[in-house]
C-alpha positions in Angstrom: 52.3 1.3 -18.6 50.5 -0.2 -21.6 48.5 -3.6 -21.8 51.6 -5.6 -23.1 53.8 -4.6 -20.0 51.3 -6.2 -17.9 50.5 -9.1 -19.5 54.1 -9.8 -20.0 54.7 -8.8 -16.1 52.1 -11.1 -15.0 51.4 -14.1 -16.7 50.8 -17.2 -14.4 48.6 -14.3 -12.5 46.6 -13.8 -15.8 46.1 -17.4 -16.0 44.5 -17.9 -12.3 42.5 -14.9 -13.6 41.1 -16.5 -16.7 40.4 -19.9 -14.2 38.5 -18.0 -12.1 36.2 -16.2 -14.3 35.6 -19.6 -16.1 34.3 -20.9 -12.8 32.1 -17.7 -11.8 29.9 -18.3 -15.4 29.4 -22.2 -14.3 28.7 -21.0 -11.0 26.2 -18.5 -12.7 25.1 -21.8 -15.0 24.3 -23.7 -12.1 22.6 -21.0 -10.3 20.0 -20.4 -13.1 19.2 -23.8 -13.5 18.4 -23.8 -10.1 15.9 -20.6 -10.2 14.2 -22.1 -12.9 15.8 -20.9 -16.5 16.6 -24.6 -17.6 13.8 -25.9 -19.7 14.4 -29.5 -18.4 12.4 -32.3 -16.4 11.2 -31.3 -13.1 13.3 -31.7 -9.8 10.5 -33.9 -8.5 8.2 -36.0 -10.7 5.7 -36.4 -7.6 5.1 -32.7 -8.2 4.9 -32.8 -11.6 1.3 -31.1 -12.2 -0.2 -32.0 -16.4 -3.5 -30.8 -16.3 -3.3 -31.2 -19.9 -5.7 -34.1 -19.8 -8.9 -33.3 -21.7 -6.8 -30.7 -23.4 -7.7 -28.0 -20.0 -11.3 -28.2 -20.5 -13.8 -27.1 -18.1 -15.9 -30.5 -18.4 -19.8 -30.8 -18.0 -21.8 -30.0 -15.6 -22.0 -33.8 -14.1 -18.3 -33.7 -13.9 -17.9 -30.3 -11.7 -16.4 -31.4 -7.9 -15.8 -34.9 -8.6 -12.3 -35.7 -7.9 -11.7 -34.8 -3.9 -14.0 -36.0 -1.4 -14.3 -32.9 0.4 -14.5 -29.2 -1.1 -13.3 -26.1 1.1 -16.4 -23.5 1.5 -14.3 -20.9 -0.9 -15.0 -23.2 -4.1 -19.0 -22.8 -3.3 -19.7 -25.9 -4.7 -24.0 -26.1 -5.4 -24.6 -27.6 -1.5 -22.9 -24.3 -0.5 -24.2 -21.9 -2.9 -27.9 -23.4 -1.7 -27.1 -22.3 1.8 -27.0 -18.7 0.9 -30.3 -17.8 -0.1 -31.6 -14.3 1.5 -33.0 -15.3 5.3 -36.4 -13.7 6.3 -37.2 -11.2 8.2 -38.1 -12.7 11.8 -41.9 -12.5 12.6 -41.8 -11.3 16.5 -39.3 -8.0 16.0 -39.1 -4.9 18.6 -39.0 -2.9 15.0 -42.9 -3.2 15.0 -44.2 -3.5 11.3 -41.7 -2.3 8.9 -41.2 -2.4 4.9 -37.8 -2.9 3.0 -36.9 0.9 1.0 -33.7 -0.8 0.0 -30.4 -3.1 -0.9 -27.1 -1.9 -1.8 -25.9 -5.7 -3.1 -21.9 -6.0 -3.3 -20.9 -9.3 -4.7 -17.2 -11.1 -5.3 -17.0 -13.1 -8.6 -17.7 -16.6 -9.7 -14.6 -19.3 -10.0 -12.1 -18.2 -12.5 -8.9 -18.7 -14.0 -5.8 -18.2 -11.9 -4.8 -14.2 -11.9 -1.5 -14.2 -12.7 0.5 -16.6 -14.9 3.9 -18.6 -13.5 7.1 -17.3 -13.9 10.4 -19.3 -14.1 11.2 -17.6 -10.2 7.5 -17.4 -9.2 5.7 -20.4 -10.0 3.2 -22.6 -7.7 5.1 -26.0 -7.3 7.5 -27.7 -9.7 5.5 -29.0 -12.9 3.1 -26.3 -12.8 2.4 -25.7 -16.3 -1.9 -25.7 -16.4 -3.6 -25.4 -19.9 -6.9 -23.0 -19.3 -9.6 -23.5 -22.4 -12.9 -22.0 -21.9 -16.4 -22.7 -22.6 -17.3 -19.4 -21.4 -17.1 -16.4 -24.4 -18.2 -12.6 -23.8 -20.9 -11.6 -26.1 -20.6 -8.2 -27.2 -22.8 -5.5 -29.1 -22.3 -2.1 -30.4 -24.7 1.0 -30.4 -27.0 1.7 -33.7 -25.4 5.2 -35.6 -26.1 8.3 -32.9 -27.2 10.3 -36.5 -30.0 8.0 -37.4 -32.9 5.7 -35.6 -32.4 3.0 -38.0 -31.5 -0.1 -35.8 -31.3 -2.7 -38.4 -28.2 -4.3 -39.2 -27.1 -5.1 -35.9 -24.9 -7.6 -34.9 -23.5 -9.7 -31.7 -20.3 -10.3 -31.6 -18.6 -13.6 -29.6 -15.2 -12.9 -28.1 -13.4 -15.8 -28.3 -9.4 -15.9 -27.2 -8.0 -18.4 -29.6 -6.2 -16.2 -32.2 -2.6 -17.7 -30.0 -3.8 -21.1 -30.6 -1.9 -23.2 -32.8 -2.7 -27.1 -32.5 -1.5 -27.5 -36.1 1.8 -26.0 -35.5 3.1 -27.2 -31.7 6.1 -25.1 -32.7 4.9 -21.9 -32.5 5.4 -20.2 -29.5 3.0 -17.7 -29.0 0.3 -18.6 -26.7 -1.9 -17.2 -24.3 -1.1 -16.9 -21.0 -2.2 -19.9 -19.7 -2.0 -21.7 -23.2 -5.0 -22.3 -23.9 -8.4 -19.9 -24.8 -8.8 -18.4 -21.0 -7.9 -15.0 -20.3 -6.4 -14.1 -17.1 -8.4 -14.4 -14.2 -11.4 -15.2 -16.7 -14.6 -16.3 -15.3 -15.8 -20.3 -15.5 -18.9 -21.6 -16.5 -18.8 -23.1 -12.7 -18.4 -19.2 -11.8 -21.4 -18.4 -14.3 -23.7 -20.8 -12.3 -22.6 -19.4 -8.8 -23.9 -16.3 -9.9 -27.0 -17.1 -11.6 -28.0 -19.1 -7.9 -27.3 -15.8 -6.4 -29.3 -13.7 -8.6 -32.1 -16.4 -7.5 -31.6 -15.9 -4.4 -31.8 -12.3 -4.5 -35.3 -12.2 -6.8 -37.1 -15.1 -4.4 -36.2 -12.2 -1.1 -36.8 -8.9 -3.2 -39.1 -9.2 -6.5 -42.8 -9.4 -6.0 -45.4 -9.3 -8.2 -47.9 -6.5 -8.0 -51.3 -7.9 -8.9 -52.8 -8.6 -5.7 -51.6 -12.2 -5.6 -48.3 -11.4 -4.0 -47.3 -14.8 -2.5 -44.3 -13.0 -0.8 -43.9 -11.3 2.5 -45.2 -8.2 2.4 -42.2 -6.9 4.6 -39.8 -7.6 2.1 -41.2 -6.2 -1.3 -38.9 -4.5 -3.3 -39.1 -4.4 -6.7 -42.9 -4.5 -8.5 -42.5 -7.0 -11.4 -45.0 -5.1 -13.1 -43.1 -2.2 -13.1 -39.8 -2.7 -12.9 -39.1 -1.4 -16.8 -41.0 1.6 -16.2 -38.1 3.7 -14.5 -35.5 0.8 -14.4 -32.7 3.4 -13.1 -34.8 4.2 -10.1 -34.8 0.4 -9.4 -31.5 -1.0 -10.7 -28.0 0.8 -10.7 -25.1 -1.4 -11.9 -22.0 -1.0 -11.1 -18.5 -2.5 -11.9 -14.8 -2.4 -12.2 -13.3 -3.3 -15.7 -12.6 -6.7 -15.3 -14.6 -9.5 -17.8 -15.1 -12.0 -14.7 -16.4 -9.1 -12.3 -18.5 -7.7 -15.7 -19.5 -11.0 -16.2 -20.5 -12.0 -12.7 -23.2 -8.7 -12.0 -24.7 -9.1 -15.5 -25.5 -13.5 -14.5 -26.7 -12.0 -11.2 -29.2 -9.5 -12.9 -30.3 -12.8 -15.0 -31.3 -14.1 -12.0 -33.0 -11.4 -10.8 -34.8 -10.5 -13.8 -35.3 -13.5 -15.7 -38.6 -13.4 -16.1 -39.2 -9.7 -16.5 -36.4 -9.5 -19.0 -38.4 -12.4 -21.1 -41.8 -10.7 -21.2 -39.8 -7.1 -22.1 -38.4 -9.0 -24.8 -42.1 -10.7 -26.0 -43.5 -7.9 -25.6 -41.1 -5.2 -27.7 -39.1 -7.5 -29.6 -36.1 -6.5 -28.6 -34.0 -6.5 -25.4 -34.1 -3.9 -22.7 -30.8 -1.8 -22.3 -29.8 -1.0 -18.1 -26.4 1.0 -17.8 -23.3 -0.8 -16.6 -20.9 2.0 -14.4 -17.4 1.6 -14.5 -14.0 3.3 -14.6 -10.4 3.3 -15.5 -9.5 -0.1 -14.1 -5.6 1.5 -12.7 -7.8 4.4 -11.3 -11.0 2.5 -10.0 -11.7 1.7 -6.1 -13.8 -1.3 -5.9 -10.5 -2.4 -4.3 -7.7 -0.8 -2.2 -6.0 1.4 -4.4 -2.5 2.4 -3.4 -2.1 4.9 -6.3 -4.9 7.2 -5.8 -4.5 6.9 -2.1 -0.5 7.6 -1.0 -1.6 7.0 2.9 -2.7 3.5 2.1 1.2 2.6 1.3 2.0 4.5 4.4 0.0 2.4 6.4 0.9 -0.7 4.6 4.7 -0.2 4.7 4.5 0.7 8.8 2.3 -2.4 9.4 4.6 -4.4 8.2 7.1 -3.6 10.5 5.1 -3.7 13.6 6.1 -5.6 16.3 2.8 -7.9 15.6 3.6 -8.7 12.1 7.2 -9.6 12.6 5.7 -11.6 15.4 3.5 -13.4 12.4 6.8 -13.6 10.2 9.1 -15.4 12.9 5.8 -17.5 14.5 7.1 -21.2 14.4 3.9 -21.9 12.0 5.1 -19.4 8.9 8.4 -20.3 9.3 7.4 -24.3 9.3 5.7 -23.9 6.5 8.3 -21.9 4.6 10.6 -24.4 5.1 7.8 -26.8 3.9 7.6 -24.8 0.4 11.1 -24.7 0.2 12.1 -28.3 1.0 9.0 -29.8 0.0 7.5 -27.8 -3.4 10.6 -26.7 -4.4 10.4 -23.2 -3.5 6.8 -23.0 -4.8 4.8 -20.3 -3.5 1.5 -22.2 -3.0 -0.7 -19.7 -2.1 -4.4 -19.1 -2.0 -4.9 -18.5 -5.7 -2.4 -21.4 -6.5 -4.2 -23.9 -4.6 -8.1 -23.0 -5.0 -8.0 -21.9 -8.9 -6.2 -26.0 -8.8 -8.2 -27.6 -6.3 -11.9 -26.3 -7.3 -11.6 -27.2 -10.6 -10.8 -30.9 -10.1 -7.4 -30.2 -11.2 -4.4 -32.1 -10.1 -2.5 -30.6 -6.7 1.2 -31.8 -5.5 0.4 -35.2 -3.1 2.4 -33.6 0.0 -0.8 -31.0 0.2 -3.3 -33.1 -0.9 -4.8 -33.9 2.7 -7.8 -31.7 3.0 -10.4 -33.4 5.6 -13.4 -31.3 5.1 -12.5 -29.0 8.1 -13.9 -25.4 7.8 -10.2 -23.4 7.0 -9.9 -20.4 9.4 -11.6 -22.5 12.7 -8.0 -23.9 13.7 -6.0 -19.6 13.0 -5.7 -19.7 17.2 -3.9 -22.8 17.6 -2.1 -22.3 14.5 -0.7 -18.8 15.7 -0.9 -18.9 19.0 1.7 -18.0 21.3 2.2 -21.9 22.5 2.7 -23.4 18.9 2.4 -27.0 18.0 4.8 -28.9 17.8 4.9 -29.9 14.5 8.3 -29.0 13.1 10.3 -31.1 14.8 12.7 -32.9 13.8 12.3 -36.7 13.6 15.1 -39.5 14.7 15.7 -39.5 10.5 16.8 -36.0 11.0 13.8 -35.3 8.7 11.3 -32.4 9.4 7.9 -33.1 10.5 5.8 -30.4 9.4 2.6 -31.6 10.8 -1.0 -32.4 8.9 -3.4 -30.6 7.4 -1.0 -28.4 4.9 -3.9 -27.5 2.4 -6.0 -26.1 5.0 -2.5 -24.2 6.5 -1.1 -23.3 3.5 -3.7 -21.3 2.1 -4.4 -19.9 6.1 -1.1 -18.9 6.0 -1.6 -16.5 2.5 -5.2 -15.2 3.8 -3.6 -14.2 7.1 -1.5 -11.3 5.9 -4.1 -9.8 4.6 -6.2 -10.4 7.0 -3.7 -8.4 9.7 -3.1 -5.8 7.4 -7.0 -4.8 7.0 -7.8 -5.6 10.9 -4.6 -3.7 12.5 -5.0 -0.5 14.4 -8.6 -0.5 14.3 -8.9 -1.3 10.4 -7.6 1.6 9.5 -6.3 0.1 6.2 -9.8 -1.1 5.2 -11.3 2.1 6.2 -8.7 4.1 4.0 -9.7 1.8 1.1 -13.1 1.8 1.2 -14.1 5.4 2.1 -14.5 5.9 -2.2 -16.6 3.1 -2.5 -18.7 3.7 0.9 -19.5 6.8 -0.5 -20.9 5.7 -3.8 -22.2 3.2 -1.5 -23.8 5.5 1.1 -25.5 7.4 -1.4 -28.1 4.7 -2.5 -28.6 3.6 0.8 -28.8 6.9 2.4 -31.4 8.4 -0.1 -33.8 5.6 1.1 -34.0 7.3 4.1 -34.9 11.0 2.9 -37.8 12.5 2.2 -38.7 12.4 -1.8 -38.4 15.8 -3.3 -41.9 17.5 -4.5 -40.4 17.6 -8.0 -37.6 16.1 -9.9 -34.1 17.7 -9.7 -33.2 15.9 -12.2 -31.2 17.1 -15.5 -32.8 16.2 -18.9 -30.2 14.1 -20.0 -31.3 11.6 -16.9 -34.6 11.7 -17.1 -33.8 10.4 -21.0 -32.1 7.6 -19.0 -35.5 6.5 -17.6 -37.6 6.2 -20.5 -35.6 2.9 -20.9 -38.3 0.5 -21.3 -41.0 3.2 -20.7 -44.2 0.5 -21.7 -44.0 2.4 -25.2 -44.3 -0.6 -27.8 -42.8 1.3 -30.6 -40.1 2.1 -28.6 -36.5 1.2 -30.2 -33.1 0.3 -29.9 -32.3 3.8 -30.3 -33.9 5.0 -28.0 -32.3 3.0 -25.3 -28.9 3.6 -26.9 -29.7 7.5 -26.4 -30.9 7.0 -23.1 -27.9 5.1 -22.6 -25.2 7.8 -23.8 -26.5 10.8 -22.4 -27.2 9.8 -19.0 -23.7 8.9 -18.9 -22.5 12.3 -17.9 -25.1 13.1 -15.1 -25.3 11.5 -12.0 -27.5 8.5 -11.2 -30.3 8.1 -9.6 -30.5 6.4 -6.3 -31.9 2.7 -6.9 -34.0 0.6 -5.0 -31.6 -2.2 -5.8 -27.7 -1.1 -6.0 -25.1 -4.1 -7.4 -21.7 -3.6 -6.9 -19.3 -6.5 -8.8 -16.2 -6.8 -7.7 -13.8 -8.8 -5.8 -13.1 -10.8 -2.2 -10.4 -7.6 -1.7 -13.7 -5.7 -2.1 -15.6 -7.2 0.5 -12.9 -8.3 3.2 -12.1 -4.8 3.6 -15.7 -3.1 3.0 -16.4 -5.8 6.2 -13.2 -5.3 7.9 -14.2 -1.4 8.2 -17.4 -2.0 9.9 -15.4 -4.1 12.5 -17.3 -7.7 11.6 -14.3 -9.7 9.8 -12.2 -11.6 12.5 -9.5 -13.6 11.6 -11.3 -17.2 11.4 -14.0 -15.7 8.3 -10.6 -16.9 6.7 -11.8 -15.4 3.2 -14.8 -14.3 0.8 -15.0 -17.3 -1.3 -15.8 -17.5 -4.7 -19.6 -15.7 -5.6 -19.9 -13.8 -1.6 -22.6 -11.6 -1.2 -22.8 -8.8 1.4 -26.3 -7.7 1.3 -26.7 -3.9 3.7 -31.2 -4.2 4.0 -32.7 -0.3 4.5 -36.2 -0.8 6.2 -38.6 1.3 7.0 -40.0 0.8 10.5 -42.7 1.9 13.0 -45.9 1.5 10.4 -48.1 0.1 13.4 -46.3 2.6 16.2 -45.5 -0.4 17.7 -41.5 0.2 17.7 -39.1 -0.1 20.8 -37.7 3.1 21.0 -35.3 2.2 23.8 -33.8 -0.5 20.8 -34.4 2.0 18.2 -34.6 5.5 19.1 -35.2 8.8 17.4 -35.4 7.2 14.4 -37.6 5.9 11.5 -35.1 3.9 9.6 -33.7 0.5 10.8 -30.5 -1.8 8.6 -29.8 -5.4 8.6 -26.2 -6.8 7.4 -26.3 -10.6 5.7 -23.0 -12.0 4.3 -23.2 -15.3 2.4 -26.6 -15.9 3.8 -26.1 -15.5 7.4 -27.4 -12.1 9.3 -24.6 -10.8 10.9 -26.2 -7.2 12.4 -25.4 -8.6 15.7 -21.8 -8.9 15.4 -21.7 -4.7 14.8 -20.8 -3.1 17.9 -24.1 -1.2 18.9 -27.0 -3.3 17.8 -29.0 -5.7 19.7 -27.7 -9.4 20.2 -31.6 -10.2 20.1 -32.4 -9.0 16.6 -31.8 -8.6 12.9 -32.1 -5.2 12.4 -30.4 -2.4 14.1 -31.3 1.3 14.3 -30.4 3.1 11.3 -28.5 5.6 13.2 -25.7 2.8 14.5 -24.1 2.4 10.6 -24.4 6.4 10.0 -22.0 6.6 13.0 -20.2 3.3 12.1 -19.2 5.2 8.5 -18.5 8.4 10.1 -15.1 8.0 9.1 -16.2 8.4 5.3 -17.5 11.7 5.7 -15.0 13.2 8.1 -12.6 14.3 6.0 -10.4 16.2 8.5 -9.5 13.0 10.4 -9.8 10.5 7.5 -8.0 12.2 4.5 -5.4 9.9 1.8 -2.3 12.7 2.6 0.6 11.4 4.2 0.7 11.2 8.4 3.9 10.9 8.3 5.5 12.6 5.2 9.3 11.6 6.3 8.2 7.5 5.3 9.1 7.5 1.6 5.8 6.9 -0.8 8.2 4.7 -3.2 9.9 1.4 -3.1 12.9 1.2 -1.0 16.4 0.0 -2.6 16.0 -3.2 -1.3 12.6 -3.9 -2.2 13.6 -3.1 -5.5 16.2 -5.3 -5.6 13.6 -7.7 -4.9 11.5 -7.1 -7.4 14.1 -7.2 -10.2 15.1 -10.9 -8.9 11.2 -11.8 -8.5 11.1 -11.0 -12.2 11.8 -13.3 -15.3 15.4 -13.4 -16.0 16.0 -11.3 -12.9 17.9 -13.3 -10.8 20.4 -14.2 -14.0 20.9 -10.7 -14.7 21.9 -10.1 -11.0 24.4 -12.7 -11.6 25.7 -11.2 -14.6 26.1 -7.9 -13.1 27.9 -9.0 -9.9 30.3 -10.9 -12.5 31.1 -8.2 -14.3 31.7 -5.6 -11.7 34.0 -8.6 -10.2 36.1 -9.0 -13.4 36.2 -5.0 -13.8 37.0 -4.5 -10.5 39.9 -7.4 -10.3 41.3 -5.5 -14.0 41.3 -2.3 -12.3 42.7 -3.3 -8.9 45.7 -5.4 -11.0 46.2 -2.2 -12.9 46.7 -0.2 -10.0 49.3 -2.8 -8.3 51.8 -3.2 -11.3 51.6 0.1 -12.2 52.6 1.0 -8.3 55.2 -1.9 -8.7 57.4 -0.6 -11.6 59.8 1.7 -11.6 58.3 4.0 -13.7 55.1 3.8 -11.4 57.0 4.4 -7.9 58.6 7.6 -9.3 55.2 8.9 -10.4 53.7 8.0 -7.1 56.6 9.5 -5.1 56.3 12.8 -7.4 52.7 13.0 -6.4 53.3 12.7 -2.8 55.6 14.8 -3.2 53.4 18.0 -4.6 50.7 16.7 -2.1 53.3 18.1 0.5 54.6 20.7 -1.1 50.5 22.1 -1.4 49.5 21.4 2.3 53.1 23.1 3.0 52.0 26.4 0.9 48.4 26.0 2.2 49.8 26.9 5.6 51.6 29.7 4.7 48.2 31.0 3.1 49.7 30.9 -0.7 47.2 29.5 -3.1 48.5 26.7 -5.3 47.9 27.0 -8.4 47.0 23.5 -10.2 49.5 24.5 -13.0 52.8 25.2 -10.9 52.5 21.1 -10.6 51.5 20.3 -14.4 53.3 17.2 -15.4 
């Protein structure tokens, strides 16, 4: 039957066909304007977020924290940032006299730009459309010719992103992610500050100078001023992952540290002193969890999430109140963490419905939030509106933290553990070493002792030379340091925490420039030391997170003092060492490593244009399969088409007849 027979054999049917496929591409129309693919007015002008005033600047210093009357502890405003200075070492201790041998120093970045830019289906609120420009640049310098020692001719370099910015021509329309001359997840000159009051902090506890006239307690000198530039890699190791605001971040903090050190180096040489910055392929590095190099860390992820106690978390009558809230409220907004604190911190403009912050510490209220008796503050009011209760900033971004903070706390933080065992090790090396005895003669390779002669006192020393140190001791190992810095992220430090069993659910988050500090002290000078509180051992710790000492919340150490026996965190981070029960293979090979069908799905309608393309799709398999389906009917419905059918079932027979008598059919004895 050809196409004209059935067109001519079913017109009116054609017609209804035609009708309806007109009405699935305005259903499809409407749909996409609804997930965001218009490029009209917003669906709430109360929402509507322009944060193009002062064309996205960061504004002075005098203007910083300004606009709210309260700040939430994760923007570290100054007052907070003062509270975190380095506390000291308690004078009555059952240690006896001791003397700090180390610091391994891990530290999350300053402020910064959001992470990830909106998308049409994955935006904050309706209206969000910030404009990031930067104050901020990355200076940059490249190493003198490796054939020559002439250093002249050098140059520094300022890295500014405004090659997408076209004021003249409001046209154009290729911009920067955020519009403006910020990077991604760049760091702010309110970052750069948070850092430079940490690296403070950090030289008024550890640098001394060593002249006689220390003024510091004698306890806690680490690092000689006077020689610090001697053998810098036996005092400083640097590390970092390959992001500019965690890059940024550790070089501001060794500014603080070193200010003044770094000022007479220069005086004295002319030229600046050169310390190694170690880093990594950023998709292969581990300063947070890393699923990729790590398959078990899916594993775990994807059977957390659906335990009993996180579906318990999904269906509590707080997440779902404040899903509805986003949905009803913000549009479908996501208005998470980053959403509201990169917004909120920055004296930038937040949607009025969540604009109620009070002041109160987020993470103090998580137990009446999620407890099993919930508030009642989704009710319904005589209106038939929903009430969804008060204080939605502080909830809203609970809400986000708390996910993670299940994942990395379930089953005996086995997630964070699994994470962090990489980064415990590079960890555990510097602080370790503190505690051996120094070998009678150095082990080490040429090429790293070159790396020490970096500011060796030698006043014709050049740039060369530090280049040279610099290259070649970049394929031996380092050398452990007196003062280890490790830049990286609040998904560094929640977990590194989480996996010594300290982070509970109402630390919230690390906010912006968190420090975890782990102190290696030498103890027992006087033979004074309690060896019931710290036996068989020389060696004593001390943990301090954003200023506060929190040894005693480890399970083992003494609720009476700051530092614990050293013994306590070697068995704490057993799990990093023993590989036969900690190991990244899969536990339970039949859970599939990859994304599910439906998570898939998921993701495609998550993505730009995805959920239009779904659309598309399900239309055309509808019109394909309604052609095919008609097809089938009329051709069943002629004449022509019930002889054909009866023939078939006829032969069908006629086979199942012979395959009984055990006579093999051949396919051509029933060639039409």
């Amino acid at each position: 039957m050809n196409m004209k027979m059935m067109i001519g054999a079913t017109p009116t049917f054609y017609r209804y066909l035609c009708c309806a496929i007109f009405l699935c591409l305005l259903m499809v129309q409407e749909a996409a304007g609804k997930w965001g693919f218009h490029s009209g007015g917003d669906k709430d002008d109360k929402n509507k977020n322009n944060d193009n005033n002062n064309n996205g600047k960061e504004g002075s210093r005098s203007e910083w924290y300004s606009k709210y009357e309260h700040y939430p502890t994760y923007c570290s405003i100054p007052e907070e940032m003062a509270t975190r200075a380095v506390p000291p070492l308690p004078t009555e201790t059952k240690a006896g006299d001791s003397r700090l041998v180390q610091v391994t120093a891990v530290i999350r970045h300053g402020a910064r730009t959001p992470w990830a830019a909106p998308t049409p289906n994955n935006t904050c609120w309706p209206g969000y459309q910030p404009v990031w420009n930067c104050n901020l640049t990355t200076w940059l310098g490249t190493p003198p010719p490796q054939s020559t020692v002439d250093a002249t001719g050098m140059f520094t370099v300022n890295k500014v992103y405004n090659a997408l910015v076209h004021e003249d021509d409001p046209t154009n329309v290729l911009r920067n992610e955020w519009g403006g001359t910020c990077q991604q997840g760049q760091l702010l000159t309110q970052g750069y500050e948070q850092e430079l009051q940490n690296g403070q902090a950090f030289r008024d506890a550890y640098v001394y100078q060593g002249d006689g006239d220390y003024g510091h307690d004698s306890k806690m000198r680490l690092l000689d001023a006077k020689t610090l530039f001697d053998n810098i890699a036996d005092n400083i190791y640097y590390r970092s992952d390959d992001d500019q605001r965690t890059l940024m971040s550790g070089q501001i903090v060794l500014r603080g540290l070193l200010q003044q050190e770094l000022n007479a180096y220069y005086d004295s040489k002319k030229q600046h002193p050169l310390l190694n910055l170690h880093v990594a392929d950023r998709y292969r590095d581990i300063l947070d969890a890393n699923e990729e190099i790590c398959p078990r860390l899916g594993e775990i992820s994807q059977r957390y999430r659906k335990s009993t106690d996180y579906q318990a978390f999904l269906q509590s009558k707080e997440y779902t109140t404040l899903q509805a809230f986003k949905q009803n409220v913000l549009g479908g907004g996501k208005a998470n963490l980053d959403c509201l604190m990169t917004q909120y911190c920055t004296d930038r403009e937040i949607p009025t419905q969540v604009d109620d912050f009070d002041g109160t510490r987020i993470g103090t209220n998580v137990d009446d939030y999620y407890s099993n008796e919930q508030q009642e503050q989704s009710n319904s009011t005589d209106g038939g509106e929903i009430d969804y209760g008060t204080n939605l900033f502080e909830r809203l971004a609970l809400q986000d933290a708390m996910g993670t903070n299940l994942l990395y706390m379930a089953d005996n933080n086995q997630y964070a553990k699994f994470a962090m065992i990489p980064l415990w090790k590079e960890m555990w090396y510097h602080i370790k070493s503190a505690t051996l005895d120094p070998e009678p003669e150095t082990t080490t390779t040429p090429a790293t002792d070159a790396s020490n002669d970096v500011g060796d006192g030698d006043d014709n020393s050049t740039n060369s030379d530090n280049a040279s140190a610099a290259s070649s001791s970049s394929s031996t190992i380092p050398n452990p340091a007196k003062f280890a810095l490790f830049s990286g992220h609040d998904t560094t430090l929640l977990p590194l925490l989480a996996s010594l069993g300290v982070w509970t659910r109402q630390d919230f988050w690390p906010p912006y420039a968190s420090s975890m500090l782990i102190e290696t002290h030498e103890i027992n000078f006087d033979g004074n030391t309690d060896t019931s509180v710290y036996p068989n051992t020389n060696f004593a710790f001390r943990l301090i997170y954003n200023g506060q000492v929190w040894t005693r919340r480890i399970p083992g150490c003494p609720d009476d003092e700051d530092l614990c026996s050293f013994h306590v965190l070697e068995e704490l981070l057993s799990f990093v060492t023993d590989q036969e029960e900690w190991n990244c293979d899969l536990k339970f090979p039949e859970a599939h490593p990859y994304t599910d069908p439906v998570s898939q799905a998921q993701a495609i309608l998550k993505k730009e244009g995805g959920s239009l393309a779904v659309g598309m799709i399900a239309l055309v398999s509808f019109v394909v399969g309604m052609l095919f389906t008609v097809t089938v009917i009329c051709c069943c419905c002629s004449e022509k088409g019930r002889r054909r059918v009866a023939k078939v079932v006829s032969e069908a027979a006629a086979q199942r007849r012979a395959a009984g008598r055990g006579h093999l059919v051949s396919t051509s004895e029933y060639r039409d």
